[in-house]
Structures are given as C-alpha cells and as structure tokens.
C-alpha positions in Angstrom: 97.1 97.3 103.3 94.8 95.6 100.7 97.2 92.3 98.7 97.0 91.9 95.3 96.6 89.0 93.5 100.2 89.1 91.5 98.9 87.4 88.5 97.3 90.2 87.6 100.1 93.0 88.5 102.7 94.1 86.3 106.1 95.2 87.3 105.4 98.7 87.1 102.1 98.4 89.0 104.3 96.5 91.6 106.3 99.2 92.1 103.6 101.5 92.6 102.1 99.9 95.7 105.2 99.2 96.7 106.3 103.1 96.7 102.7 103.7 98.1 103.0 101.3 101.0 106.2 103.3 102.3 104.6 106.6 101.9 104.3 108.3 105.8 101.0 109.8 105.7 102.4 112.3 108.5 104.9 113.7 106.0 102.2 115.2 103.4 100.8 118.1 103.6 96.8 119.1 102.7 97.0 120.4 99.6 95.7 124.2 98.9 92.5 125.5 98.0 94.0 126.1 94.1 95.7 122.9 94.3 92.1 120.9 95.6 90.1 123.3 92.8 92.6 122.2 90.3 92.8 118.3 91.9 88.8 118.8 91.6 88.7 120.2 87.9 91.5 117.3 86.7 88.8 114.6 88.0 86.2 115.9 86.6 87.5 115.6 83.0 88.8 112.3 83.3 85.2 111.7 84.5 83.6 112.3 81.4 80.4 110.0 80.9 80.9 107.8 78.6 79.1 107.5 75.4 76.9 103.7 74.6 78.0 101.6 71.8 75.9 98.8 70.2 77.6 96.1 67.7 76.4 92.8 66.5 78.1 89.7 67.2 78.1 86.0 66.8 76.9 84.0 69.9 79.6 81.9 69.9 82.0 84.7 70.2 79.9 86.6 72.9 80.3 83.3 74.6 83.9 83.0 74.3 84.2 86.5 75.3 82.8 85.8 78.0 84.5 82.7 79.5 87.6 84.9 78.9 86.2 87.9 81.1 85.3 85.3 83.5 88.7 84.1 83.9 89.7 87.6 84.1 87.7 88.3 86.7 85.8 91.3 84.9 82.4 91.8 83.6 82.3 91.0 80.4 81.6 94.4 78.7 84.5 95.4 80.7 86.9 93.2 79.5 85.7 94.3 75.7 86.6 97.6 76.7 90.2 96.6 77.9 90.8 94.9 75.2 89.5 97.9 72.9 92.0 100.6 75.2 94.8 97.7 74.8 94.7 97.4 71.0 94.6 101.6 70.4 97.2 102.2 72.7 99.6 99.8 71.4 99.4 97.4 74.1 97.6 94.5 72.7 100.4 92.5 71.0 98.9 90.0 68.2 100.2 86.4 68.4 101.4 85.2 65.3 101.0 81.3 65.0 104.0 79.4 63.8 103.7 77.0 60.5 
C-alpha cells in the first residue's frame, strides 16, 4: 500500500486509509449490472467538464501564489482552485492578526 505524506492528511482522511487498508478484498462482492449502471451514471456527473475562468491579477501576487502551491506541492491553478472550494464550503478559516 501507497504511504502518505502525514503533513498533508487530516484525521478523518487518516481514518479512511486506515479502514481501507483492513478491507479483505475476498469479502466483496462484484457489484450488479444496476448497481455498475448506476456506479457508472454517479461518475459521470461528478465528471462534469469544467467550465474556464480568466481574472486579472497583480504579478506579485501570481508570484506569491505560486511559491505557496509550490510548497503545497500542487500546480498552481490548482491550488487557486482549493483555495476557491475551501473558502465556499466553509473550510477556509480567515486569520485574524492580533494588535
């Protein structure tokens, strides 16, 4: 099995691969041919293209953005993205600086 670098891994996500790593492969079954059309259908959705954006920026902040995606490991565009699904689903928590 694959390791993860646990800087990058939440407790929840840790628990995941750790309930996937005990799974016995010899216990599951093949799923149907509804299940598979409906496993098939699900994916499909989710796998909506996406659509393009273009903004305007300040170089220096491109630049910082992307030092940060480079620590991150990600491509910058990505990590733009993340941040962007973070921040509408409540999960990007603003620091507030203390004076």
């Amino acid at each position: 099995m694959k390791k993860y670098n646990p800087k990058y891994i939440d407790d929840e996500e840790k628990s995941t691969i750790k309930s996937i790593e005990t799974v016995n492969l010899q216990d599951i079954s093949k799923p149907t041919k509804q299940e598979q059309t409906e496993i098939k259908n699900a994916a499909k959705e989710y796998l909506k293209k996406e659509t393009k954006m273009n903004i305007r920026i300040d170089q220096y902040e491109l630049n910082r953005i992307k030092e940060e995606a480079a620590r991150e490991g990600l491509k910058y565009q990505t990590f733009i993205k993340s941040i962007l699904h973070k921040y509408l689903s409540g999960q990007l928590i603003e620091k507030r600086k203390l004076t």
